[in-house]
C-alpha positions as CSV (number, residue, x, y, z in Angstrom):
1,X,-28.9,-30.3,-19.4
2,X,-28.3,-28.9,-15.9
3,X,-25.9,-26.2,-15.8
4,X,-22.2,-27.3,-14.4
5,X,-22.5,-26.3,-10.9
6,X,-19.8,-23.4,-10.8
7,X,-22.4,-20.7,-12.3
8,X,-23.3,-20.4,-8.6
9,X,-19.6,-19.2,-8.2
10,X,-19.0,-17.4,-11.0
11,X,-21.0,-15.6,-14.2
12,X,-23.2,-18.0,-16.4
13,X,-22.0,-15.5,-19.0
14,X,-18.6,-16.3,-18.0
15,X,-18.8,-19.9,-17.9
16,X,-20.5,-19.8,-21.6
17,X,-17.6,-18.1,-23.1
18,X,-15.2,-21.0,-21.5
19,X,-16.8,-23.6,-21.1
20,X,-15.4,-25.7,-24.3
21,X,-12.2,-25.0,-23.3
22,X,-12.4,-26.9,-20.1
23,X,-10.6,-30.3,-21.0
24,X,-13.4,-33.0,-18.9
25,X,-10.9,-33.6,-16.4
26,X,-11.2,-30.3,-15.6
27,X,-14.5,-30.1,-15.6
28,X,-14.5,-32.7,-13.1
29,X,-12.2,-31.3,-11.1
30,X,-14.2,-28.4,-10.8
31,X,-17.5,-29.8,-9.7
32,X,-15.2,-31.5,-7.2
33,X,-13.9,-28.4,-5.7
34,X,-17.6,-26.5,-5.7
35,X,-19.0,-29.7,-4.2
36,X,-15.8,-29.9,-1.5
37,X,-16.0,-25.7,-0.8
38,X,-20.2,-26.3,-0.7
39,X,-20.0,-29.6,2.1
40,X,-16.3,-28.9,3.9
41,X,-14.6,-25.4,3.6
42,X,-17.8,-22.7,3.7
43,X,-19.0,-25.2,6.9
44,X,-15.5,-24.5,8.3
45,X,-15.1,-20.9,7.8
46,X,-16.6,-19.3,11.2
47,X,-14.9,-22.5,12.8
48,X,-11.5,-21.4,11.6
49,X,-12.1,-18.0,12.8
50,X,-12.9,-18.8,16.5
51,X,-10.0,-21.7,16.8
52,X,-7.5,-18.4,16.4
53,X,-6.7,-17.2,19.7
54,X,-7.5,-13.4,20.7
55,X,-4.2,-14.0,22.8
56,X,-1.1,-11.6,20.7
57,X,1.5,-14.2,21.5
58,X,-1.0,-17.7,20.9
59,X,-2.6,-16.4,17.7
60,X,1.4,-16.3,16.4
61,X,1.6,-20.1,17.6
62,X,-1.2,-21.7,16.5
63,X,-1.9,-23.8,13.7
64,X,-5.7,-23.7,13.1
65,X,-7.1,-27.7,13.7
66,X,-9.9,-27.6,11.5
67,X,-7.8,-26.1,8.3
68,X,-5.3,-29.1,8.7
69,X,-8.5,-31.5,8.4
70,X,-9.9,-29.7,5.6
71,X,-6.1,-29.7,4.1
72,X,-6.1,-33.6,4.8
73,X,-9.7,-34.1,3.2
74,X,-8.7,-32.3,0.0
75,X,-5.6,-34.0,-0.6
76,X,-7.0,-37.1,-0.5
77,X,-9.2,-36.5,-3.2
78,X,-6.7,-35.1,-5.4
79,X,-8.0,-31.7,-4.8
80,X,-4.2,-30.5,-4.0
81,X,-1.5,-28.1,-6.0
82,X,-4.3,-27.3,-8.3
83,X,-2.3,-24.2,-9.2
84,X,1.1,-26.2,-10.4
85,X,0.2,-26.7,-14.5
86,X,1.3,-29.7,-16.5
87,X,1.9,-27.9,-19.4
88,X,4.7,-25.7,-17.6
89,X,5.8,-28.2,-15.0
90,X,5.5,-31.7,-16.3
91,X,7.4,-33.6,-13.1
92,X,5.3,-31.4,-10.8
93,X,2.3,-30.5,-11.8
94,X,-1.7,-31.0,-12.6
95,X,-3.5,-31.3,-16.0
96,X,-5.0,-28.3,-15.7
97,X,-4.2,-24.9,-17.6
98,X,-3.7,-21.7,-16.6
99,X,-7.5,-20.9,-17.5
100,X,-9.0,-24.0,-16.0
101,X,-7.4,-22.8,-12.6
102,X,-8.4,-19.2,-12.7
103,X,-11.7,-20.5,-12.8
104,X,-10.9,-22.9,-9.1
105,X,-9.2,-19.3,-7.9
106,X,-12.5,-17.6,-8.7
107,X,-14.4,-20.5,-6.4
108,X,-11.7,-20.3,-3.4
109,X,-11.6,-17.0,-3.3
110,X,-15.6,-17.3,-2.1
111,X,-14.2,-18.2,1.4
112,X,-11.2,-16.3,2.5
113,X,-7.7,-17.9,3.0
114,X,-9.1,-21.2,4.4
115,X,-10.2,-21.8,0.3
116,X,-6.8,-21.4,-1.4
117,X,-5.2,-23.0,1.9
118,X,-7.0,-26.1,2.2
119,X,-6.0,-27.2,-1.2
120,X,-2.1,-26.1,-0.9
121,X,-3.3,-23.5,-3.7
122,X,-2.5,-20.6,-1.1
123,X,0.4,-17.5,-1.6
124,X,3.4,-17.1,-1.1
125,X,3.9,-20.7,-1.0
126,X,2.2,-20.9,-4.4
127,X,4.6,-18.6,-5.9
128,X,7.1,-20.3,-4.1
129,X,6.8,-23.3,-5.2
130,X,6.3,-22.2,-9.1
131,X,10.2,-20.6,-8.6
132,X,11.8,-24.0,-6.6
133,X,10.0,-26.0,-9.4
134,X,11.2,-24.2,-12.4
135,X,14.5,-22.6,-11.4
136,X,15.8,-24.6,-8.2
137,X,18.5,-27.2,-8.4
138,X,17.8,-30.6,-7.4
139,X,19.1,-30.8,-4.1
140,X,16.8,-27.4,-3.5
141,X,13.9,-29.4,-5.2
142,X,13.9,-32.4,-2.7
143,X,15.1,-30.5,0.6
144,X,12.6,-27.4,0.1
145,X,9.8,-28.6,-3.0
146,X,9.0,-31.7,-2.1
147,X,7.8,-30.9,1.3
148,X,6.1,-27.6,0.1
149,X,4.1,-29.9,-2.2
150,X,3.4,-32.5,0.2
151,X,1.8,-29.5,2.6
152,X,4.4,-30.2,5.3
153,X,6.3,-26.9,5.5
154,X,5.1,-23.7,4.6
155,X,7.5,-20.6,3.3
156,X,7.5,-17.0,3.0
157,X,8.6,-15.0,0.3
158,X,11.5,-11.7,1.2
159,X,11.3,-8.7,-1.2
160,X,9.6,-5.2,0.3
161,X,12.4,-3.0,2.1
162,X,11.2,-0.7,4.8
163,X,13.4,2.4,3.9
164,X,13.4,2.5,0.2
165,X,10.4,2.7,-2.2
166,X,9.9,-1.3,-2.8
167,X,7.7,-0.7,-6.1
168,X,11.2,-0.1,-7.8
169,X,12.8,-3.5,-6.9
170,X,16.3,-1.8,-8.4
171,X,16.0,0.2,-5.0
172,X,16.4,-2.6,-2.9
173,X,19.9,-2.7,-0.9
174,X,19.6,-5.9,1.0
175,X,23.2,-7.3,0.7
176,X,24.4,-10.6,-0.4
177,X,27.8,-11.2,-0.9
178,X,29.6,-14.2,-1.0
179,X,32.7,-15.4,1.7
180,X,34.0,-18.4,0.7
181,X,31.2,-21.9,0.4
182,X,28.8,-19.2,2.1
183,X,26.5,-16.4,1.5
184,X,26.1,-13.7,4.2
185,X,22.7,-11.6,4.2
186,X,22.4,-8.6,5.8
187,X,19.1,-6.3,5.3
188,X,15.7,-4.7,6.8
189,X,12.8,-6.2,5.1
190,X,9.1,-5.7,6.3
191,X,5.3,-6.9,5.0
192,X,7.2,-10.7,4.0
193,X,4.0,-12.9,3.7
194,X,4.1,-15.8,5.2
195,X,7.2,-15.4,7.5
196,X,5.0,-15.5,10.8
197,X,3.5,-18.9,9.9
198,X,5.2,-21.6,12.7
199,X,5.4,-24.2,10.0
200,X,7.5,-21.6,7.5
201,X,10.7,-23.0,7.0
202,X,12.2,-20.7,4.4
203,X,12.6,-17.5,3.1
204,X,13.0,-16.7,-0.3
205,X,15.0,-13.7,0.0
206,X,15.9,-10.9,-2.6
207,X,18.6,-8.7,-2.4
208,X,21.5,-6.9,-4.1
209,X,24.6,-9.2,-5.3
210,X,26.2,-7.1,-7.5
211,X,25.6,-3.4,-6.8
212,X,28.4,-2.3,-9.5
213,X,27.0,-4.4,-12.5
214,X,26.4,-2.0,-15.7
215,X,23.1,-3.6,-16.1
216,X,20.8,-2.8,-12.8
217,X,18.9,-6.3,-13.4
218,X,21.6,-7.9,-13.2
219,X,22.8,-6.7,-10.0
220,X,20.1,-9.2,-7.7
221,X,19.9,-12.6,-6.9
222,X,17.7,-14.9,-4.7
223,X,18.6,-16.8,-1.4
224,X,17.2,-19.1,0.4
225,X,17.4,-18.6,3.8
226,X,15.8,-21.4,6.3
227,X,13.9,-19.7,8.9
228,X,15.6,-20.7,11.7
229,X,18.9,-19.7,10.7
230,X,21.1,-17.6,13.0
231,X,20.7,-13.9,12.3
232,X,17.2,-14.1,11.3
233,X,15.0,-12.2,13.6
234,X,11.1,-11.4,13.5
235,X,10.7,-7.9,14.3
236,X,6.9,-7.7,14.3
237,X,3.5,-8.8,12.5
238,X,2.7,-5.9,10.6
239,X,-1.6,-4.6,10.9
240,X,-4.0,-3.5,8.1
241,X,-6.6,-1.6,9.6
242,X,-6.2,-3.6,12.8
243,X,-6.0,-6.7,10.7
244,X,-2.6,-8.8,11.3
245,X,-3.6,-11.9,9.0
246,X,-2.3,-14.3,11.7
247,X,-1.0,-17.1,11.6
248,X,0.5,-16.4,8.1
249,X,0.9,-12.6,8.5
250,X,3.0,-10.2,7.2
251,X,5.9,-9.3,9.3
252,X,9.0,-7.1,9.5
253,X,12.1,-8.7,9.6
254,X,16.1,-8.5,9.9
255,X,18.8,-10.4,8.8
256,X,21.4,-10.0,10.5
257,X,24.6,-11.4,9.2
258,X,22.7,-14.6,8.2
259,X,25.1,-17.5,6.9
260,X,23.6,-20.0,4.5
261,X,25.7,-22.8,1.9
262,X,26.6,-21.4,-1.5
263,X,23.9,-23.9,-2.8
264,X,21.3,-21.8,-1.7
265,X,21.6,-19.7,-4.1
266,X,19.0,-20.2,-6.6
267,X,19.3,-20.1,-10.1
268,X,22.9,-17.8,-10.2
269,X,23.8,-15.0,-9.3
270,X,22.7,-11.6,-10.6
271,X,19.1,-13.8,-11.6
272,X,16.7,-12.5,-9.4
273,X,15.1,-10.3,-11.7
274,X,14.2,-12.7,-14.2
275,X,13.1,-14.8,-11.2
276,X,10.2,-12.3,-9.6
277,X,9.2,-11.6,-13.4
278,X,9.2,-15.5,-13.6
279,X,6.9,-16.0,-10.6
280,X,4.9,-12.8,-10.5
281,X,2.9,-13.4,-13.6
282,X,0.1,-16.6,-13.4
283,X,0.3,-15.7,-9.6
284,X,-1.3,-12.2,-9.7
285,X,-3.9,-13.7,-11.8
286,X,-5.0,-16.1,-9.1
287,X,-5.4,-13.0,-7.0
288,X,-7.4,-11.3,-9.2
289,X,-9.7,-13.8,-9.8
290,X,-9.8,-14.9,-5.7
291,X,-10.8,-11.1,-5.2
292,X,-13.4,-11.8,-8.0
293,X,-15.0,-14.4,-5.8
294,X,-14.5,-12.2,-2.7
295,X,-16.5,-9.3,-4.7
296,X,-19.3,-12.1,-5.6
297,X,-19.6,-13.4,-2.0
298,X,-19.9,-10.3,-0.7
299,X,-22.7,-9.5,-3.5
300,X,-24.4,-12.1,-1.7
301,X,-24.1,-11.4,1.5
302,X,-25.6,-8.0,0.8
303,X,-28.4,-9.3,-1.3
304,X,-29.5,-11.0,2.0
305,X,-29.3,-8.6,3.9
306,X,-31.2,-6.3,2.2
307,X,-34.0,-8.6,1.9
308,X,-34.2,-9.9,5.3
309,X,-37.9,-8.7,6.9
310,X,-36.1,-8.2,10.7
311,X,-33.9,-6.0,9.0
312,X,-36.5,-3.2,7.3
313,X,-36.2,0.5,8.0
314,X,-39.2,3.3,8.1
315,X,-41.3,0.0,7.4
316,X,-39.5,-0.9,4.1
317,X,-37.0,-3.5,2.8
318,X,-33.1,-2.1,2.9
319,X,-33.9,-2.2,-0.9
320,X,-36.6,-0.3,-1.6
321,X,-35.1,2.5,-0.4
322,X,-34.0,3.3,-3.7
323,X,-34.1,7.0,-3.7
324,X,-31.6,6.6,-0.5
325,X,-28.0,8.3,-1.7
326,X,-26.6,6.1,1.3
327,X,-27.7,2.7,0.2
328,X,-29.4,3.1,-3.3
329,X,-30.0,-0.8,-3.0
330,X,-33.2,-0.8,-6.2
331,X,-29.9,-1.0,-8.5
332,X,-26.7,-2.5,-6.5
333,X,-27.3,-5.6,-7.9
334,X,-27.4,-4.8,-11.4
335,X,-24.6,-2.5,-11.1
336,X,-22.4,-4.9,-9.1
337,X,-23.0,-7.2,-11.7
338,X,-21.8,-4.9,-14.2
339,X,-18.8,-4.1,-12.2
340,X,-18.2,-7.9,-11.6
341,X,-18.6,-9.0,-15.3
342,X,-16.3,-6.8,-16.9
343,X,-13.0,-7.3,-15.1
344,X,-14.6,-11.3,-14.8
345,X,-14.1,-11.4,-18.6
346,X,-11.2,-8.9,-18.8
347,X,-9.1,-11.6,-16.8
348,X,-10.0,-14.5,-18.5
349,X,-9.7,-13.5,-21.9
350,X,-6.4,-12.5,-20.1
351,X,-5.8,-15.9,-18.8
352,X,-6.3,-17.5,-22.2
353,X,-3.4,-15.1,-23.3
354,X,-1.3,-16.6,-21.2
355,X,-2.0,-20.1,-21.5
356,X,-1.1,-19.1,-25.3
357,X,1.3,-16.8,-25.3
358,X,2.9,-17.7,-21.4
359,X,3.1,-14.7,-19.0
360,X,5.7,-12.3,-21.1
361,X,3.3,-12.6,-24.0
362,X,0.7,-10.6,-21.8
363,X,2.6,-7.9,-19.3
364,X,0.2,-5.6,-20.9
365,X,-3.1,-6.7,-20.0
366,X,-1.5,-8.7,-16.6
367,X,-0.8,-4.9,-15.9
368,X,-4.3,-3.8,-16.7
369,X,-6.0,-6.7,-14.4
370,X,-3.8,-5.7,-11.6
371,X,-5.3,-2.3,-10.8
372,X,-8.5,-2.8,-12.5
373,X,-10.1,-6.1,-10.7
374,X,-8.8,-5.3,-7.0
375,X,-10.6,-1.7,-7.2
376,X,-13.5,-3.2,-8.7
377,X,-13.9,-5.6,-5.7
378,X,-13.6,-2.9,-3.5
379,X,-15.9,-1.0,-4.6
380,X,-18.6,-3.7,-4.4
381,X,-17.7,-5.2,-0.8
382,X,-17.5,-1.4,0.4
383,X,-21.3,-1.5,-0.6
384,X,-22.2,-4.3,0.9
385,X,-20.6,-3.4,3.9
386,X,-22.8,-0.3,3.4
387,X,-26.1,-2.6,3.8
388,X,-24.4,-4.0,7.2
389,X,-24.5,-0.6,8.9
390,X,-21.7,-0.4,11.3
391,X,-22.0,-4.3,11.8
392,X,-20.2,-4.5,7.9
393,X,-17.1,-2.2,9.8
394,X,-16.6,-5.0,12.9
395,X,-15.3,-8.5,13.3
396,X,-18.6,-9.8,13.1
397,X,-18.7,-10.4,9.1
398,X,-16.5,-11.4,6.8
399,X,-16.8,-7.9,4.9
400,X,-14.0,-5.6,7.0
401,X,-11.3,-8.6,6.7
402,X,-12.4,-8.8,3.0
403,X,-11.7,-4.9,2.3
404,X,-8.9,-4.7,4.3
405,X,-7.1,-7.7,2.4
406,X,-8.1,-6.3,-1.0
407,X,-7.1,-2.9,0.1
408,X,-3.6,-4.2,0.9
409,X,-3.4,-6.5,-2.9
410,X,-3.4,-2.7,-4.6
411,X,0.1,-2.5,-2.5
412,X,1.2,-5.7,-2.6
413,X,0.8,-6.7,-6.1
414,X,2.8,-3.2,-6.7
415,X,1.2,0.2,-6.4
416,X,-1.7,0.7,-8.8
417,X,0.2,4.1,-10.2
418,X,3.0,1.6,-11.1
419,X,0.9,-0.4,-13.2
420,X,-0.8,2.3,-14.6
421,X,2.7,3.7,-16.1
422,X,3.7,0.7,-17.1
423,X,0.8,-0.1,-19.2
424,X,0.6,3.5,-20.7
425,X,4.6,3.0,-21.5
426,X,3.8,0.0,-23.2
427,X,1.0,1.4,-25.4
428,X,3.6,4.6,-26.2
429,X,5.3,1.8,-28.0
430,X,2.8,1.2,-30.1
431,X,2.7,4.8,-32.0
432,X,5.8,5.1,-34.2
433,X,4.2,2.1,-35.7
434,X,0.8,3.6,-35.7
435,X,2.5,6.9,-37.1
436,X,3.6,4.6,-40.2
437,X,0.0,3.3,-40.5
438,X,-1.7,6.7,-40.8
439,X,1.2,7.8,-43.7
440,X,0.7,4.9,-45.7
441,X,-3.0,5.7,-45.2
442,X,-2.3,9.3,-46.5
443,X,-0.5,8.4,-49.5
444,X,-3.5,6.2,-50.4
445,X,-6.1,9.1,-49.7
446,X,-4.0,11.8,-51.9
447,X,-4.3,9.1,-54.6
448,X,-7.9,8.4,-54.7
449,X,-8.5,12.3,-54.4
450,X,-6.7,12.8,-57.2
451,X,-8.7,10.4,-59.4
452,X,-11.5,12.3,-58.4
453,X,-10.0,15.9,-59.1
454,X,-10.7,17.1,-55.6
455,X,-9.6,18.5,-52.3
456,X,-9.8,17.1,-48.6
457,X,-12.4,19.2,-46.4
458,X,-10.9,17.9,-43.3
């Protein structure tokens, strides 16, 4: 039998762990997307690159031609909201769970934000759309979901502060307050994906409701705010490295005595916490496992590379100079591989964890994956962009975008010290019971030693 045609995007390893729990829809679905990323999206890459202007002000404006065909293509053969699971949003969603579209994440993430994009499977809109879906009223369902669905509007999703330390979300002082049928915003946000998109229409905006409430997750709720309302003002696209991630972007913003209806307010008040926790779980995942496919196309690109004859050195192959502490390319593939399979099968056994247990049933290892697989990635795209030579540093491959996007996820997803502590705080919890264990265990010992008349050596 020939093998499904996704091993050339992920591990065979991988896939033969999985495989049997791939419903055949999915399956099908699958060879769809690798057949639709293989004849539309990977064609379309370089094209999307050169349709954004150079110009600071035009690159802002633009909405790239050849993504809107490839968004158009895919949704017409039902290659579209991939993300949005059945199981957890029966009017909305796909028959596909939580494991079955890691596995499309992984694919997508082979070419850059045109992959996720071009099937409306594409942050913040993605975690967007999992909040409107599961906690929005239904007038915010129809005036705000159903277009986000349909690929019409875009959004962009408000919670990093510039002058408090964000990782704490308890910090943030944005105010909301309440006058009457309205809400009034007033706060300094910065790095809000999405918000220099021209077809974002909304801002999903956290901020403090409640400041005097006894319980400090109680005290935020979430807004939304259209983005043309008066008071909302775009500062500036914020850079990595040079990189401003036009025409999405990540941008620095104000809102200045904003007015929106009382209906905006999503969920109730003093909700926002369990909101973020709410959308902030299956989404990480699909980052982790886009940056997977990142780490493995860039893998390839250097395995090229250090083959290609017009490329040798001191009349060898890049690769055979093994003894090289710069490239040391006789075992980059083998360790690569190591450090892609790992974290590969450290996020889906994840994944199936959470299709069991749902999201809260695995903060632990989400957690883990979280600092874990973005490092990893790094680590093997900074090596390929070793075998590049100063061309893997310029605009000229996909590699310096790549790091540069990965380098910001162990920020954006939280700070990787964050996670850290909050997965060694969660395993503290585990030794009073652990403590118990070891004295029952005791007891037993002292028992059987006695039977035998003797004394522990250790």
């Amino acid at each position: 039998m020939a093998p499904h045609p996704v091993v050339e995007y992920t591990s065979e390893a991988s896939w033969a762990m999985i495989e049997d729990k791939f419903s055949p829809y999915a399956k099908e679905t699958l060879a769809k997307v690798v057949k639709f990323l293989e004849d539309e999206i990977l064609p379309a890459a370089k094209v999307a690159h050169a349709q954004l202007p150079d110009d600071p002000v035009k690159r802002w404006q633009t909405v790239i031609p050849v993504v809107t065909e490839l968004k158009a293509k895919a949704k017409k053969l039902g290659l579209w909201n991939l993300f949005l699971s059945k199981a957890h949003y029966p009017e909305f969603g796909v028959p596909l769970t939580n494991l079955e579209y890691a596995v499309i994440a992984e694919v997508l993430g082979h070419a850059g934000p045109i992959g996720p994009e071009s099937m409306n499977c594409s942050a913040p809109d993605t975690g967007n759309m999992e909040v409107l879906a599961r906690y929005g009223s239904p007038e915010q369902q129809k005036k705000w979901l159903i277009p986000l669905l349909n690929g019409e509007i875009r959004s962009a999703f408000s919670m990093t502060e510039k002058n408090v330390a964000s990782s704490d979300a308890k910090n943030i002082r944005t105010s909301i307050r309440q006058e009457g049928n309205e809400i009034v915003i007033n706060g300094h946000k910065w790095w809000i994906s999405g918000a220099g998109d021209p077809r974002t229409k909304l801002h999903l905006v956290l901020g403090k409701s409640d400041p005097n409430n006894k319980s400090e997750y109680n005290q935020q709720s979430i807004i939304i705010v259209p983005a043309d309302a008066p008071g909302v003002k775009i500062i500036r696209p914020m850079k990595v490295f040079g990189y401003d991630d036009a025409p999405e972007g990540h941008c620095e913003i104000i809102y200045d005595n904003v007015r929106v209806p009382l209906s905006n307010l999503v969920l109730g008040w003093g909700k926002g916490f369990e909101i973020i926790q709410g959308r902030l779980g299956p989404g990480r995942i699909h980052h982790c496992m886009r940056s997977i496919g990142a780490a493995q196309a860039s893998l390839n690109l250097m395995l090229q590379r250090v083959t290609d004859p017009s490329r040798k050195t001191f009349g060898k192959y890049l690769y055979e100079h093994g003894d090289s502490s710069v490239t040391c390319f006789s075992t980059a593939d083998s360790l690569s591989s190591q450090e892609l399979s790992l974290p590969t099968l450290r996020s889906l056994a994840l994944i199936l964890k959470i299709d069991k247990y749902k999201a809260k049933g695995a903060m632990k290892e989400i957690g883990i994956a979280k600092f874990v697989v973005p490092s990893m990635a790094l680590t093997v795209i900074d090596r390929a962009m070793q075998s590049f030579g100063a061309a893997g540093l310029s605009q000229d491959t996909e590699l310096a975008a790549r790091w540069a996007g990965l380098r910001t996820l162990r920020f954006a997803d939280g700070p990787d010290a964050v996670h850290i502590q909050q997965v060694g705080q969660r395993e503290l919890k585990r030794a009073p019971g652990l403590v118990k264990k070891a004295q029952e265990l005791k007891k037993k010992e002292e028992a059987v030693f006695a039977k035998y008349g003797l004394k522990a050596h250790l």
